[in-house]
N, C-alpha and C positions, 0 to 999 in steps of 0.2 A: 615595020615591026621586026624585031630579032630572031630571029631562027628560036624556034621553042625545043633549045637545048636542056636537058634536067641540069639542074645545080649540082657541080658534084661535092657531097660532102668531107672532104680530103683535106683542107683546109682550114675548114669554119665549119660550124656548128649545122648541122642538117635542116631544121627547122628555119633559124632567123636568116639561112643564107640563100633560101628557097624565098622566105617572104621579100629578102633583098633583090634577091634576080625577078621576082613577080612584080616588083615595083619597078625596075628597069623595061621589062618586056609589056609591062600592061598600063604604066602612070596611072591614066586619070578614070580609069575605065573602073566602071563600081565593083566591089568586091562582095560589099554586104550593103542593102539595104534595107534600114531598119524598119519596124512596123510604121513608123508616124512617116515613113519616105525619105528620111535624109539617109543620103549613101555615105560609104565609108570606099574611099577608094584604095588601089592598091598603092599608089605613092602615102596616100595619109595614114593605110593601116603599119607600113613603114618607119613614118616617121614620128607616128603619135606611139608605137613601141618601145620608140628609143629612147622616148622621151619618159614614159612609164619606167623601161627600163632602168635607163638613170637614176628614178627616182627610190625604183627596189633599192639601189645599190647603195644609195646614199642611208637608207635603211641597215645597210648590214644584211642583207638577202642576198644569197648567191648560193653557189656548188652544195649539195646535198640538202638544201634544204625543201622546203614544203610549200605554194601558194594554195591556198584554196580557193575555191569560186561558187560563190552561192547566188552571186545574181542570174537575174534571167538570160536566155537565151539574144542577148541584142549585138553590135558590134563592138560594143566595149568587152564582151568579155572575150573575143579574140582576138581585142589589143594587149590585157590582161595578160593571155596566155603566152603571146609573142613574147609578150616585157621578162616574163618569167624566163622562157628559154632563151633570152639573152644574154640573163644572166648567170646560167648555170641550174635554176632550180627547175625542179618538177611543178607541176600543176596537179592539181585535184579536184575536179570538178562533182562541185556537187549538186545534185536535181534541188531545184528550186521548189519539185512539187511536192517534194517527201515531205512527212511529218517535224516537228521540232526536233521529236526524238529520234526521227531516222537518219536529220540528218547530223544532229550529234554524235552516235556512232561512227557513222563516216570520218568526222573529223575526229572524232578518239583515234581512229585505225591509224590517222596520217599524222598529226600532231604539226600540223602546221604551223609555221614561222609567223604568218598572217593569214587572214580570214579576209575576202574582198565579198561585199555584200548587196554594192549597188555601185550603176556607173558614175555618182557623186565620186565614191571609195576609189576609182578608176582615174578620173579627174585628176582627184588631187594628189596623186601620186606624179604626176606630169610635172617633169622639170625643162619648161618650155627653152627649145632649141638645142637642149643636151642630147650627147647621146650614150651610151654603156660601153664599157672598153671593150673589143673585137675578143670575143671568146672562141679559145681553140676547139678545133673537131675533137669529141670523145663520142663513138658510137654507143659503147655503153654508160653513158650518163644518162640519169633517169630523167624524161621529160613529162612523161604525163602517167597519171593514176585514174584507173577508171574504175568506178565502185561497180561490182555484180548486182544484180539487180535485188538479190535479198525477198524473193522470195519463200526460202527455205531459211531462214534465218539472218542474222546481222550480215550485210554485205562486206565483201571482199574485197580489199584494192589492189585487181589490178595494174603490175607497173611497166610502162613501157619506152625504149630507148630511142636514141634516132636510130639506130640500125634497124629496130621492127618501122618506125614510120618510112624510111627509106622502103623498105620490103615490101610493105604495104600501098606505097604510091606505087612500085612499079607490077604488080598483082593488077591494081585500078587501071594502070595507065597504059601499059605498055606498051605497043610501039605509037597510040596514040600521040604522044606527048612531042613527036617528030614530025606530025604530020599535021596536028588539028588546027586551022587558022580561023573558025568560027567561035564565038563565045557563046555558051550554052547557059541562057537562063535555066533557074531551079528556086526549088522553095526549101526551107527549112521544115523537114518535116520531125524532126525528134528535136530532142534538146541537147544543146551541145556538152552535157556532161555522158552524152550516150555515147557509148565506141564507135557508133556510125559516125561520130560528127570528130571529135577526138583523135583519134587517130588517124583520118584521112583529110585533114586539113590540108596538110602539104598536097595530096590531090586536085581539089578543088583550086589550089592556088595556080597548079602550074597548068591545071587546064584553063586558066581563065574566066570563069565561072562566075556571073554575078547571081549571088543565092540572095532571097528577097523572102525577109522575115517578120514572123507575124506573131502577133502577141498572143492567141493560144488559139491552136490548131481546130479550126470549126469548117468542116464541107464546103460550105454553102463561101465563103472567105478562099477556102483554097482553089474552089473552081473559077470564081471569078479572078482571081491571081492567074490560075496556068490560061485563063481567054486573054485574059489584057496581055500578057507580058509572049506571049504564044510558046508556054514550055512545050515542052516534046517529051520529057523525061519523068514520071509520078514515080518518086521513091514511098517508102514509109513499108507500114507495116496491115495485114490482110484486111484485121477491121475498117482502117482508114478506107478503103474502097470501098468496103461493104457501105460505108457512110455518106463517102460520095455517089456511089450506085440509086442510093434513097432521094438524094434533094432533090425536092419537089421539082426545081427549075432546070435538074441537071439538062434534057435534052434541047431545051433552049436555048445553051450556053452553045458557042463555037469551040468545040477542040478538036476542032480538024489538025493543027498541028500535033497534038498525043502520036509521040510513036511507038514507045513502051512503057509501062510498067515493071516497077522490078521492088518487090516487096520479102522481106524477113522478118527477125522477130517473129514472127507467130507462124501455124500454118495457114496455106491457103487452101479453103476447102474447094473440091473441083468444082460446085457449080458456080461459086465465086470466079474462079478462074475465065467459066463459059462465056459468063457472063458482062464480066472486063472485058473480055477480048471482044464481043460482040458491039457492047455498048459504046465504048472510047475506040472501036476498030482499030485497035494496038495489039503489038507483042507483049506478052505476059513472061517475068521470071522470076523465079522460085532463087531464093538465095538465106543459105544456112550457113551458120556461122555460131560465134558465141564472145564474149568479154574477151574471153582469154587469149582465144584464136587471133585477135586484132579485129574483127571484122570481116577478115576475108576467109571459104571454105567452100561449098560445094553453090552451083546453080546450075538451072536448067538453060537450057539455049531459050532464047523469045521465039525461034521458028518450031521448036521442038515436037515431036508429034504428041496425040491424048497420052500414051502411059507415059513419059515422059512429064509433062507438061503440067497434068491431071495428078498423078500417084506418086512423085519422089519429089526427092530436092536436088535430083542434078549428079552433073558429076564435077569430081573437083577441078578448080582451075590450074591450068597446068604447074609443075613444081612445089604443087600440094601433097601429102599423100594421105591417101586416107585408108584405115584397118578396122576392123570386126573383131574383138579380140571377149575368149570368154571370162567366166569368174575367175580361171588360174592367168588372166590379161595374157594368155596367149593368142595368137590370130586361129579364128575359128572357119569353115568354108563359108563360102558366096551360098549366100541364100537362109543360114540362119540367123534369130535374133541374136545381138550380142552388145556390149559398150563398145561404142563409137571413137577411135581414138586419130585425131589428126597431128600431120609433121610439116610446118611450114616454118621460112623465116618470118612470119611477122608473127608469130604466138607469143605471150605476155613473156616479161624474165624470170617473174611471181607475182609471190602476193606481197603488198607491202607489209615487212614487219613480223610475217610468219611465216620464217621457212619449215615447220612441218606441215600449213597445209600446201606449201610452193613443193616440198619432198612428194606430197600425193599424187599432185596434178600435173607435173612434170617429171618423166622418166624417161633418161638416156633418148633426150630428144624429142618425145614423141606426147601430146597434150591429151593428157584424160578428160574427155568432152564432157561426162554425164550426161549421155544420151544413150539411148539404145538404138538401134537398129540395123538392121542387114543389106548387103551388097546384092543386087540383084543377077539374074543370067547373063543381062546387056550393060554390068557396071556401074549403074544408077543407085544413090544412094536412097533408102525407106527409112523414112524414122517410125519409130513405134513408143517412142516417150523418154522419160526421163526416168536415172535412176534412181528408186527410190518411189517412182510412180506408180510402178509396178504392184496390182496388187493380187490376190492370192483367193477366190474364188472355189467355194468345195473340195481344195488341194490343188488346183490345176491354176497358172501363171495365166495374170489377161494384162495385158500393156495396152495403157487408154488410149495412146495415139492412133494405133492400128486401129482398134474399133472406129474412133472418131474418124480417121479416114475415113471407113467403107461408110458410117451413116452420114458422112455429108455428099455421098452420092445421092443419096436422096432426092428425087424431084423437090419437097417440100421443104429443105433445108438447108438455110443459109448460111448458118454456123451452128455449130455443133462440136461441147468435149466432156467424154466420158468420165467422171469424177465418180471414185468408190464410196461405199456409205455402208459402213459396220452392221454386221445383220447376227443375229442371234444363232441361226440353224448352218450357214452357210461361210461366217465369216465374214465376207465382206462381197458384195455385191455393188455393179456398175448401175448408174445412174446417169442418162442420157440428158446433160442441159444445152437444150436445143433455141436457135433464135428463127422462126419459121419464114420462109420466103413469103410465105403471104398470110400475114397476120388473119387474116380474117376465116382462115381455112388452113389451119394447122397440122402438121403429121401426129398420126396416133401413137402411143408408143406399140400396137401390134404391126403397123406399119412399119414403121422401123426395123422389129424383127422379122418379121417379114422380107426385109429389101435384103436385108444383112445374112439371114440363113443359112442362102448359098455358099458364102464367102468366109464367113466365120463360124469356127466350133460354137456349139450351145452355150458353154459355160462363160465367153464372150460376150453372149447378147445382152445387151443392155434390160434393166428388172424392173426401174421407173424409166419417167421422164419428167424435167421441168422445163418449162415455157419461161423464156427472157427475151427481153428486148433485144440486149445485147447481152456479149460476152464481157464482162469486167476487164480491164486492164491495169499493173500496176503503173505505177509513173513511169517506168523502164521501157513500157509497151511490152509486157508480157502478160500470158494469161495468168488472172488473179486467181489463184487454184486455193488459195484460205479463203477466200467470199463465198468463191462455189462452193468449196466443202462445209462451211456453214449455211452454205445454201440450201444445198441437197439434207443435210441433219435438221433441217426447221421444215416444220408442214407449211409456216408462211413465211415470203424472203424478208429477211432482213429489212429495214426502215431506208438503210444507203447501202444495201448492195447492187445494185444495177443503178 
């Protein structure tokens, strides 16, 4: 095998020269295997690019223009995405799970050249044995657009170069990429229009990586995937554990080979944490980020001790920086709440198509997170919510996250997030919707403040509480904070909110 040199992109195009050295160093060895078992290997996802590619060009598709990707998550749509940056254009990946109209929006934002909808559409773009004319290195050439999850409104694309993908493998990889001569199976745990997946492809390529994917992400499917296949590595996001923590069969399954966990997107509440780490006898880590950032920003160490491990999300990885800055967005001390603002090279260039809101979220460097929270005594980053989450209790600030920290301490609580709900005398008051560790024997809500008292001012403690199975997630894998908030406003939930 070749010495696992990174590709460097000085030359040729950052991306298609990465998937060309991966085809060099790894041939036949799988890259992706699809849900029904047929693999895509790294020579085929190689040369079935070029042949896509080709076929863009023969289209009229190239430098500044727009692909989109609405099909699912299989390995044509990162033959798709290859063919794209072959030949100059961007990709846009769009969630397949979103609404019509959601994901209309998305393609309004980008106005794509084409629309790719299914791997038939992938197919027959293929101009067998061709390949695309060798396109020169531009670090700032747009390769891919990643929609914000839209929570808060119409989603965002943003857009990012090979210089951030560059940045962002070597965040992932680094000095790894010289040394690792084992190929590490893994499973596809998001969908590949999510920035996890997006942006760190050239990752996964130069590590070698055969990722083995599954037509929709079910427990009971993923655990028997990490026994057969013997992962070592459960990415995803906190629910996902909490789900596999449930199946029935979990403890009869072999995952003796688990050796960490390393979960974002949401928080992880700490008895979740305990709990993982007990069960799969693995390292647990906490890893915060956001669209914008690329994917990469603050984690905890897997050996990390409880306040560590338990109460923050880490500290950044190195060549990261991260600031506390208040409403005047200056930097405020270690230890109080404030917006969240991170400086890395792999943070998006904007947003596609709208530089006043790329002017908000990008200043002299440095990316406005929309998060709040505070730098601890030992450097550790707290999150305490987001802004705008914030809500305003008898005159006095209460940030849900914080709360929802201290009550998933909770013996009786498995997931747990404080959602406001407009109150006549007081303004607005917190509403604790909690998913009980043991259904059968549920925390009260005096329990709750009760546990919380200590820890938290008065006008913080949670005033209801509702009982869910689960916590909602939108397709993005974030928390659905409009279901809850319709949730917590109806005496009964909703017909498809949980």
């Amino acid at each position: 095998m070749p010495a696992a040199a990174p590709p460097e992109p000085t030359d040729a195009a950052y991306l298609p020269a990465t998937v060309a050295w991966a085809a060099d160093a790894f041939g036949d060895r799988p890259a992706f295997v699809d849900p029904d078992g047929a693999p895509l290997s790294y020579a085929d996802l190689h040369r079935r690019s070029d042949e896509v590619a080709a076929g863009l060009a023969r289209r009229g598709i190239g430098a500044g223009d727009v692909v989109a990707l609405t099909l699912p998550s299989v390995a044509a749509w990162v033959v798709a995405y290859v063919a794209a940056a072959k030949v100059g254009a961007a990709t846009a990946g769009v969630n397949p799970r979103l609404t019509a109209v959601e994901q209309t929006a998305c393609l309004d934002r980008v106005a794509p050249a084409l629309v790719i909808g299914s791997t038939d559409d992938v197919g027959a773009l293929a101009v067998t044995g061709a390949s695309p004319e060798a396109l020169a290195a531009d670090p700032d050439r747009p390769v891919a657009v990643v929609f914000t999850s839209g929570t808060t409104g119409t989603p965002k694309g943003a857009w990012f170069t090979d210089r951030q993908l560059d940045a962002i493998t070597g965040y992932d990889v680094g000095h790894a990429v010289g040394t690792a001569t084992r190929f590490v199976p893994q499973y596809g745990s998001t969908q590949f229009a999510h920035v996890g997946f997006t942006t760190k492809l050239p990752w996964y390529l130069r590590m070698g990586t055969t990722t083995h994917l599954l037509d929709r992400w079910r427990a009971g499917d993923v655990l028997d995937l990490v026994a057969r296949e013997g992962i070592e590595t459960i990415g995803g996001v906190a629910p996902q554990v909490a789900l596999l923590l449930r199946d029935p069969e979990f403890d009869q399954r072999d995952l003796s080979k688990v050796r960490l966990l390393v979960m974002g997107g949401a928080a992880s509440p700490p008895a979740l944490v305990q709990e993982a780490r007990r069960r799969f006898e693995a390292a647990y880590s906490i890893r915060w980020s956001s669209t914008e950032s690329g994917g990469v920003g603050t984690g905890t160490a897997p050996d990390a001790p409880d306040h560590e491990a338990l109460h923050t999300v880490g500290r950044p990885r190195p060549g990261i920086g991260i600031q506390i800055r208040g409403t005047d967005d200056l930097p405020i001390p270690h230890g109080e709440v404030g917006a969240v603002w991170i400086r890395s090279d792999a943070s998006m260039s904007g947003y596609w198509g709208d530089p006043a809101a790329t002017a908000e979220a990008l200043v002299d460097g440095w990316l406005r997170t929309g998060d709040l929270g505070f730098v601890d005594p030992s450097g550790l980053l707290v999150l305490a919510g987001r802004q705008g989450e914030m809500f305003i209790r008898g005159g006095y600030n209460v940030f849900p996250s914080e709360v929802s920290g201290v009550l998933a301490s909770h013996p009786g609580v498995a997931d747990v997030v404080l959602i406001p709900r407009a109150d006549d005398v007081l303004g607005e008051i917190g509403v604790a919707v909690v998913v009980a560790a043991d259904p059968d024997a549920p925390p009260t809500l005096s329990s709750l403040r009760d546990h919380a008292q200590d820890r938290l001012a008065h006008h913080k403690l949670p005033e209801d509480m509702v009982l869910v199975d689960e916590i909602p997630l939108t397709a993005m894998q974030k928390v659905d904070r409009r279901r809850l908030s319709a949730l917590v406003r109806s005496p009964e939930p909703p017909a498809d909110s949980i």
